[in-house]
Each structure stands twice: as structure tokens, then as C-alpha cells.
C-alpha positions in Angstrom: 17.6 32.7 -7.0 19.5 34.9 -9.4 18.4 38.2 -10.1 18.0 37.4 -14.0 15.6 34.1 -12.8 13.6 36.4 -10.3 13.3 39.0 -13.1 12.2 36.7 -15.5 9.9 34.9 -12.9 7.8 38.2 -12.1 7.2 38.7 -15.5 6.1 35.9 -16.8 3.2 36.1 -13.9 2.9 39.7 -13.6 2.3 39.8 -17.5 -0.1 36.8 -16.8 -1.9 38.8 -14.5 -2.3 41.5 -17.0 -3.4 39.7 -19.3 -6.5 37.7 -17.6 -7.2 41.3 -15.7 -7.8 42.6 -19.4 -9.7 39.9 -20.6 -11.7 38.8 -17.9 -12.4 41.9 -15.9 -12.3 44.7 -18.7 -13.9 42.2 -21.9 -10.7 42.9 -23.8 -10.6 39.8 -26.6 -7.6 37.5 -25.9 -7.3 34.5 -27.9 -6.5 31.4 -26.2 -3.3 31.0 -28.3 -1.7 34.0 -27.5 -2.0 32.6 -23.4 -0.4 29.7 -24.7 2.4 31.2 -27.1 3.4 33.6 -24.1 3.3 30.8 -21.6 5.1 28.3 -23.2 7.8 30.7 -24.5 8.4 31.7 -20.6 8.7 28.1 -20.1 10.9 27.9 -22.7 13.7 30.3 -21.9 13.9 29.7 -17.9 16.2 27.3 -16.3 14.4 24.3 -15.0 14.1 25.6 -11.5 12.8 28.9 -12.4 10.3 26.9 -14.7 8.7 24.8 -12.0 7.8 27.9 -10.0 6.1 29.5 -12.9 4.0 26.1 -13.3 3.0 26.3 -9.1 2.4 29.7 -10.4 -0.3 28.9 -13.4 -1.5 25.6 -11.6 -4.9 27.8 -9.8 -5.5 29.4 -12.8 -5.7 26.7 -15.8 -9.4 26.6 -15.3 -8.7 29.8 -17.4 -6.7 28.9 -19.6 -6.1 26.1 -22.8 -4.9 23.6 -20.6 -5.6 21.0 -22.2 -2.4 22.5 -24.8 -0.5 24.4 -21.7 -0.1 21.1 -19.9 1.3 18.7 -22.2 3.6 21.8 -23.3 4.9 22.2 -19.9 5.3 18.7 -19.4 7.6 18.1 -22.3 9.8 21.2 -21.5 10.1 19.9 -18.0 11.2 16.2 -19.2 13.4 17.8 -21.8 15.1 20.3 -19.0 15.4 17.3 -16.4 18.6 15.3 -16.6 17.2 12.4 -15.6 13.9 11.6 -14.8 12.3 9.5 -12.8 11.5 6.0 -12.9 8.4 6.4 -10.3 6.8 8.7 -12.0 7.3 7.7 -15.7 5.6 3.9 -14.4 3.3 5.6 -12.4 1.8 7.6 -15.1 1.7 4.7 -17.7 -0.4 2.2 -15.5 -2.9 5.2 -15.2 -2.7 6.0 -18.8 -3.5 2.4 -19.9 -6.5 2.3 -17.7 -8.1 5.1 -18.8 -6.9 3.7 -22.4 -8.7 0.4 -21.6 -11.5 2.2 -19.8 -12.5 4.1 -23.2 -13.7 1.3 -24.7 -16.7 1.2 -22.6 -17.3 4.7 -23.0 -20.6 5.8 -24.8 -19.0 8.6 -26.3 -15.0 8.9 -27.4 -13.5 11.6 -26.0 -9.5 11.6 -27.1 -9.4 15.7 -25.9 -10.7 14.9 -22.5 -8.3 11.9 -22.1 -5.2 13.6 -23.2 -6.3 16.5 -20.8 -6.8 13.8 -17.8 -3.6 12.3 -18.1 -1.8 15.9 -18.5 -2.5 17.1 -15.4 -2.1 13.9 -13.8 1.4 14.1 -14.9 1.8 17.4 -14.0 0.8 16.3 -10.6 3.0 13.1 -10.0 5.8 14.8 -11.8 5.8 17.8 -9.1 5.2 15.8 -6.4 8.2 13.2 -7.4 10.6 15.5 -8.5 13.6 15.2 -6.2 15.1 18.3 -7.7 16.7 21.0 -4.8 14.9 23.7 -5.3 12.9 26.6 -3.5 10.2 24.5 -2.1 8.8 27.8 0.0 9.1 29.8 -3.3 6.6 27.2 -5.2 4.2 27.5 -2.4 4.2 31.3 -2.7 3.4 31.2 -6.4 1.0 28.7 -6.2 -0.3 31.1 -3.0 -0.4 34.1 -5.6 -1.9 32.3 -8.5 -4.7 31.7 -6.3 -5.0 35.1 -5.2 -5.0 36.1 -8.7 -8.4 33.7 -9.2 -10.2 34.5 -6.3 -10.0 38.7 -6.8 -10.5 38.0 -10.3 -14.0 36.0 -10.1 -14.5 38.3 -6.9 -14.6 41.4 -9.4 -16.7 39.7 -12.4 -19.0 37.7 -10.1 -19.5 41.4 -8.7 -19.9 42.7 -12.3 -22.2 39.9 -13.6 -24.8 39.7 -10.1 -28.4 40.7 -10.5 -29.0 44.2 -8.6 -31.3 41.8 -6.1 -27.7 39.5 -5.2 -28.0 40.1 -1.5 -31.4 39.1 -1.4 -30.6 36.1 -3.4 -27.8 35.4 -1.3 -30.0 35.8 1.8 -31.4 32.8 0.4 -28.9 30.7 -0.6 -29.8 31.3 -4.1 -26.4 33.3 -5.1 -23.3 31.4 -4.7 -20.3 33.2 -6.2 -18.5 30.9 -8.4 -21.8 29.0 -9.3 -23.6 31.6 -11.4 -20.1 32.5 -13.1 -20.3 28.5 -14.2 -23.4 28.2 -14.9 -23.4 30.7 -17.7 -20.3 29.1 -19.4 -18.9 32.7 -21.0 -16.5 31.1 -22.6 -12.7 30.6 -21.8 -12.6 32.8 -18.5 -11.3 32.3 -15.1 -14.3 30.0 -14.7 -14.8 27.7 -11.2 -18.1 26.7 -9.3 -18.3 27.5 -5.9 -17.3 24.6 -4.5 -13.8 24.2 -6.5 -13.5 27.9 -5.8 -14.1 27.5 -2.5 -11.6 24.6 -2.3 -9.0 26.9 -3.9 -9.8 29.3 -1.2 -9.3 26.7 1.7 -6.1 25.9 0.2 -4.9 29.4 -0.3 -5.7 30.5 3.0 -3.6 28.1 4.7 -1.0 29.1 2.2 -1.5 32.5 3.8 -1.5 32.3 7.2 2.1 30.4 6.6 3.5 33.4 5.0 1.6 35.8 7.5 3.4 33.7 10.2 7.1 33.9 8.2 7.1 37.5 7.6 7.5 40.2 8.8 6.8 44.3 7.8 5.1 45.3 5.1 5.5 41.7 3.7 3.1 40.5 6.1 0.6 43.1 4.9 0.7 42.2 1.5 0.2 38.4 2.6 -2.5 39.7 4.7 -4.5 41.1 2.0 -3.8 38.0 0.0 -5.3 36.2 3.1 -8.1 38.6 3.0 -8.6 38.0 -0.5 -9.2 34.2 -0.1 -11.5 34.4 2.8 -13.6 36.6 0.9 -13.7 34.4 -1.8 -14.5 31.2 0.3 -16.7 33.2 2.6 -18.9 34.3 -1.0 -19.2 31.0 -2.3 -21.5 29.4 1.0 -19.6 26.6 1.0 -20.0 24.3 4.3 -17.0 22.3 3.8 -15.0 25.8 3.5 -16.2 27.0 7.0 -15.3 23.5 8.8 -11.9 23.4 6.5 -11.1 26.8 7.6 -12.6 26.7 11.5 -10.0 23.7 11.4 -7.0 24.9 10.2 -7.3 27.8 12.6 -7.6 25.3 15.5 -4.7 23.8 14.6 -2.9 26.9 13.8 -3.8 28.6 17.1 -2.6 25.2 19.0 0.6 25.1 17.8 1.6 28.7 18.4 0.6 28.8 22.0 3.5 27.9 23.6 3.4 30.8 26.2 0.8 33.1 28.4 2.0 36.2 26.1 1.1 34.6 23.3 -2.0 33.0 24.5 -3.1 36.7 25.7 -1.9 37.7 22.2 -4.3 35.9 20.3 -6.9 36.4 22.7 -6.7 39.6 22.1 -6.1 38.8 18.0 -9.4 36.7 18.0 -11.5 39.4 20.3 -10.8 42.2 17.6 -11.7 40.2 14.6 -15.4 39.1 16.6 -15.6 42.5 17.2 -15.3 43.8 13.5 -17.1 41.0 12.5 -20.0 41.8 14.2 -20.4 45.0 13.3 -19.8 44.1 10.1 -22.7 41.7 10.1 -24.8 43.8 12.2 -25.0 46.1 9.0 -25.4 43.4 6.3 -27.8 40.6 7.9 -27.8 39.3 4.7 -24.6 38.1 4.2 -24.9 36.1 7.4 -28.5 35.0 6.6 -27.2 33.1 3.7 -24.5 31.2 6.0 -27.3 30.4 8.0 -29.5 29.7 4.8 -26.7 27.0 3.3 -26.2 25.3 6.7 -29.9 24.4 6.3 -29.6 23.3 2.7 -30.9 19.5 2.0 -29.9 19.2 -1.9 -26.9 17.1 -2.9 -24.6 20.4 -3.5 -25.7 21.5 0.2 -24.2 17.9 1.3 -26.9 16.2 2.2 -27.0 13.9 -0.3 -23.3 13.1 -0.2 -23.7 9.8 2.1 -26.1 8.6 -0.4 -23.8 9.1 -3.5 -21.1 7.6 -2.0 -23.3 3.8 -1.0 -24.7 4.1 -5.0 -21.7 4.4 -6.3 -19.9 1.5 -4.1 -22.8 -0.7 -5.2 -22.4 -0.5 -8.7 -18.1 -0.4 -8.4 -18.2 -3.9 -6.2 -20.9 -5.7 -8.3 -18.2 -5.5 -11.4 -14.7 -7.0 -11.5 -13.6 -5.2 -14.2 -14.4 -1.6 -11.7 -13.0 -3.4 -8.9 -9.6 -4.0 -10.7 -9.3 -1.8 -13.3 -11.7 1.5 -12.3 -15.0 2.9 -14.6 -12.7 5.3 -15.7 -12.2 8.9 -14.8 -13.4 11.3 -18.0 -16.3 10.0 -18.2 -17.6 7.8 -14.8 -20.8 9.9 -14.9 -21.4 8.1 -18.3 -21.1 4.7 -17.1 -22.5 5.5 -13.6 -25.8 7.3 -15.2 -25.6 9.0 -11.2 -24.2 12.6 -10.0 -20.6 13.6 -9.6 -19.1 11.7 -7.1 -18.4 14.2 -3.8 -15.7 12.1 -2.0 -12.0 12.3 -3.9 -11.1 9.2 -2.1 -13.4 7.1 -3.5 -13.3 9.0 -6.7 -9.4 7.6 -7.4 -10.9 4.4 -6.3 -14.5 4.1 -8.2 -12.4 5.4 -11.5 -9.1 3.9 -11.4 -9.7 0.4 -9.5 -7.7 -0.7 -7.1 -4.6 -0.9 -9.7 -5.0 3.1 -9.7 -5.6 3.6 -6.5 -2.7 1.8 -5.5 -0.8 3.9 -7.8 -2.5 6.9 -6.3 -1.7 6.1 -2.8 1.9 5.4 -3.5 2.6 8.9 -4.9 0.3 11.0 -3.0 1.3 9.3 0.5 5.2 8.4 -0.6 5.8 12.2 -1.3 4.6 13.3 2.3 6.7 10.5 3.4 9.7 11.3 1.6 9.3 15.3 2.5 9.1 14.5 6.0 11.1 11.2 7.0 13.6 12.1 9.6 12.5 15.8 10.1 10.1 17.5 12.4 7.9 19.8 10.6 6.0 22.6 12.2 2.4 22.5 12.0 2.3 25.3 9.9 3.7 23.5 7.1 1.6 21.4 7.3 -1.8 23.3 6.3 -1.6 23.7 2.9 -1.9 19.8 2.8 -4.3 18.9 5.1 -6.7 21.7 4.0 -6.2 20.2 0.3 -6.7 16.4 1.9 -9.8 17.1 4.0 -11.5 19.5 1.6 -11.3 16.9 -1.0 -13.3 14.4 0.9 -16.8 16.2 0.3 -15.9 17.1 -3.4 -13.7 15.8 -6.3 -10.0 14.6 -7.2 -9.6 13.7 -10.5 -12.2 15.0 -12.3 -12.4 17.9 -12.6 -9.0 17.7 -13.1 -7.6 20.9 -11.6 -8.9 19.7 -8.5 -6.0 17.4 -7.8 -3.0 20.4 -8.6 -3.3 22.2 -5.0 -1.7 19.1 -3.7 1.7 19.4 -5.4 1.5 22.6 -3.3 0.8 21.1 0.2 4.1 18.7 -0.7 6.2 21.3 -1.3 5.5 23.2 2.1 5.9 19.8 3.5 9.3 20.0 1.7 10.1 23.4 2.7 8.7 22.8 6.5 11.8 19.9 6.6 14.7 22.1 5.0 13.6 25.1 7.9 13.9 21.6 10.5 17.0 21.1 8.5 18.4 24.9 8.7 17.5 25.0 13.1 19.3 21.5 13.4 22.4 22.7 11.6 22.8 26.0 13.4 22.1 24.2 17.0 24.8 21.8 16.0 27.1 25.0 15.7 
């Protein structure tokens, strides 16, 4: 990347930073339209490539920002800046726009904000995840990998800020999640999550992390390392069940693909011993931060899981007894409408209850043909392969589409895919030498 492009690139997100620090940590007033005047004109003025990173960038954080205006913004500066664009994603993204379109009529409210905002985002997603572009693929992943840094400390800081003095106790309990009381209380336009989805970003993030922890070396690897710490802290606050198996997984496969010798094995026994060490300590001398692990894994409400199995059975009932859901979907804006039932918690079925099996076979194509198409012919390490599969097993116990943030991490996991098969790419060529 030029020096101009890099230049340009830190300051559209350090400025970013700045500016949601200001608002969201110190209560400075920022209208939403000076976010989207200083975001668009970024936009504006970068080359294309440069562009698409500071989109990976601002993907974690639009649940703080107007996306419903930053989106289609970025998508028409992106189409305009494209030579040519493609004829996957330009069907793709009609067929889902015309059944939403011909879901609305069955809606018992019309919503034309939360539509446009649905389809947006979706092509953001398929957009990203189609583009065929050469570009940085690893430098995507880092700005996506910062972005969600950026959210995590910041709701870190104001969930902090905004606790009752009594927080520990109440997290002893279960009764604190951080994310959930920040959501609950609907401040306005603010870095704004609940616990799962922040908990989900935090999954995500972290296995961003420990793939720039494992590429870097000096005091790169510390700053990664503190981004790492960031997210786990985050994840670790919100009590989330599906974050602990998501993350206890990751690690497994992580740890399996690295030991490839006794030093190394001896390495991260010794890695793994120091970190149960702290750890205990740690929660030696705050019970009741482990007492609310404890608390959540014994949690029988429909948030807790529990009543996830039982969701997903109601909602196939009523999505096979109509051919027009079979086909065509409920809809995705507003299937809670139709439904009269609770959030669906599986994003599978999610794609499939709300966008039929036309949708889903839409869905599949894009989301499964870009893994495909990043990896055919190449051997990826495992640890490119993190980012995706945290994003693809965490959405299984919540949402995909809506909310519709939720489905952004997983341009992210594609383009480590990507970058995994230029580094097979790079070793093939200089073994050929």
C-alpha cells in the first residue's frame, strides 16, 4: 500500500476512534450526520482498495453509527469505483430484495427504513465476500480485527461507567451482563450491542487475534496481545455460554495445529500452565466473577439457551405448514411479527425461516461459494481459518440476518480464508525456486 493510502487509511479510523471515544465515553454531543459526512467523505477520496479496508474497518462498529445512511453510501461509492461489477452479486442481491419486497405485504406494520437497512448490509456482505478484486486480504482482517477492538474497550469503559455500585454482586448472580444493560436502556445512537452480539463480536475478534499474535513478531505482537486481551474481556463480561464453548474451541484447534514438535508442545505447556496460574489467583480474589460463569451455566431462560431447541421446533412448525414460507421465506425485518414467537436463536434456520428456500439457496451459494473460491487449490493453515469458523459456529445459537450487523464478521472470516491461500501461494512459489 502506498504511503499516501496508509496515511489516509489511519486517519479516517484513528479520527473515527476519536470521535466515538468523545461521544460515547466522555458525553460529548455528536450528531449522527457529522459520522456520516466524515465517513462518506473518507470514502470518497480513497482509491477503491484503500476504501474496502476502511469499510472492514467500520463494519463492528455500525451498531453505532447511522447505518442505515452509511451503508447504502458506501455501497454506491464502491459500485461507482469498481470497473466492473459482478454478475453474482448484483442477481444475488435482487432475488433477496424482491422477497423481502413481496414479504412486506404481509407485514402488520410497513417499515420502508428497516427494509432499506436489511438489504444494505446484505449487500455490503455479498459485495465483500464476491469481490474478486486483488487486494490486502490480511489487511481487511486487521481493520475489521481493530474495529472490534475499538467496540469492545468502548462498551467495556461505559458499561463500567453506567454499572450500579452493587455490579459484582449482580454479576454473582447472573443478573449483570455487560452488553445487556447498555441495550436495555436504549441511550440513544451509542456503540450499542447486547451481550450476546457483543459476545459474538468478541468470539470473532479473538480469533482475529490469535492470528496476528501468531504472524508477528516484537512489539507488534504486544499490541495484538492487548487487543486479544481486550476481546476476551469483553466476551468473558458478557456471560455468554456459546462464547466460552466458541472460544475453548478455537483454542483446541489452534493448539492442534501448532504442535508439530516436543519443543513446542513443552512450549505451550508451559504457555497454558502460566495463564491457569494467573487465572487462579485472579479468581481466587474475585469469587464473584467466576460465580457468575458458574451462575449462567445454570441458567434455564431462553437467553441462557435452554429454550433454544424449543424455538427452533415452533418456528419449523409454522414455516412448513405455509407454502408461501416454504418458497418464498416470512421475511426477515419483521418474522417476529408474523411469527408472534421470540427471536429466532439459530442463523441457519433464520436465512431459511425468512428467506424460503429461494433465499436460502441464494444464501448458501454466496456464503459457501466464497470459502470455496478463497480456498480451491490451496492449503490453508488452520489459523486462517478461525475467524470463519468462530463467526459460523457462534451463529448457530444466535442470529444472521436480523439483527443485521450480525451477518458482517463473515466477510472477515473470507478474507483470512483469502489471505491464508495467497501465504500457501507465497511458500509454493519460493519452494519452486
Amino acid at each position: 500500500m502506498a504511503k499516501k493510502d496508509r496515511n489516509l487509511l489511519i486517519l479516517m479510523a484513528v479520527g473515527l476512534s476519536m470521535l466515538l471515544v468523545l461521544r460515547d465515553i466522555l458525553d460529548v454531543s455528536i450528531s449522527k450526520y457529522l459520522f456520516l459526512v466524515y465517513i462518506v467523505l473518507f470514502m470518497a477520496v480513497a482509491q477503491y482498495k484503500v476504501m474496502v479496508h476502511m469499510v472492514c474497518f467500520i463494519l463492528p462498529l455500525v451498531c453505532g453509527l447511522p447505518g442505515t445512511y452509511i451503508m447504502p453510501c458506501a455501497l454506491g461509492l464502491l459500485l461507482f469505483k469498481k470497473e466492473r461489477v459482478n454478475l453474482k452479486f448484483l442477481l444475488s442481491i435482487i432475488i433477496l430484495m424482491l422477497l423481502e419486497l413481496v414479504a412486506s405485504f404481509w407485514y402488520p406494520n410497513q417499515n420502508l427504513t428497516l427494509i432499506v437497512q436489511y438489504v444494505s448490509f446484505a449487500s455490503i456482505l455479498l459485495y465483500l465476500i464476491y469481490d474478486d478484486t486483488a487486494i490486502d486480504n490480511l489487511m481487511c482482517v486487521r481493520m475489521f480485527f481493530l474495529g472490534t477492538i475499538l467496540l469492545c474497550g468502548v462498551i467495556i469503559v461505559t458499561g463500567l461507567q453506567e454499572a450500579p455500585d452493587n455490579w459484582l454482586e449482580l454479576f454473582e448472580k447472573g443478573q449483570f451482563r455487560f452488553g445487556q444493560t447498555h441495550w436495555q436502556q436504549g441511550t440513544g445512537l451509542v456503540l450499542n450491542v447486547n451481550a450476546n452480539s457483543l459476545a459474538y463480536y468478541s468470539a470473532a475478534g479473538f480469533a482475529c487475534g490469535l492470528l496476528f499474535v501468531d504472524q508477528s513478531i516484537g512489539k507488534r505482537k504486544l499490541f495484538w496481545l492487548a487487543g486479544l486481551l481486550v476481546c476476551i474481556i469483553a466476551g468473558f463480561l458478557t456471560l455468554s455460554r456459546t462464547w466460552i464453548i466458541t472460544v475453548f474451541i478455537i483454542l483446541i484447534l489452534y493448539t492442534a495445529s501448532k504442535l508439530r514438535s516436543p519443543k513446542q508442545f513443552l512450549t505451550l505447556l508451559l504457555v497454558l500452565a502460566v495463564l491457569a496460574t494467573v487465572a487462579v489467583v485472579y479468581f481466587n480474589q474475585n469469587p464473584e466473577l467466576l460465580a457468575g460463569i458458574t451462575t449462567r451455566l445454570e441458567d434455564t431462560d431462553v437467553e441462557g439457551g435452554n429454550g433454544r431447541v424449543e424455538l427452533f421446533f415452533q418456528y419449523m412448525d409454522i414455516y412448513s405448514k405455509n407454502i408461501r414460507y416454504i418458497l418464498l421465506g416470512m421475511g426477515v425485518t419483521q418474522y417476529r411479527a408474523i411469527s408472534e414467537i421470540n427471536s429466532l436463536h439459530n442463523g441457519t434456520q433464520q436465512i431459511l425461516v425468512c428467506c424460503g428456500l429461494v433465499g436460502f439457496v441464494v444464501y448458501m451459494i454466496a456464503l459457501v461459494g466464497s470459502v470455496w473460491g478463497a480456498c480451491k487449490g490451496k492449503k490453508c493453515a488452520m489459523i486462517y481459518w478461525l475467524p470463519l469458523l468462530a463467526v459460523v459456529f457462534f451463529v448457530q445459537s444466535i442470529q444472521f440476518l436480523n439483527p443485521m450487523m450480525l451477518m458482517l464478521p463473515y466477510a472477515a472470516g473470507v478474507y483470512a480464508l483469502k489471505a491464508g491461500g495467497e501465504k500457501d501461494e507465497e511458500l509454493s512459489h519460493n519452494s519452486g525456486h
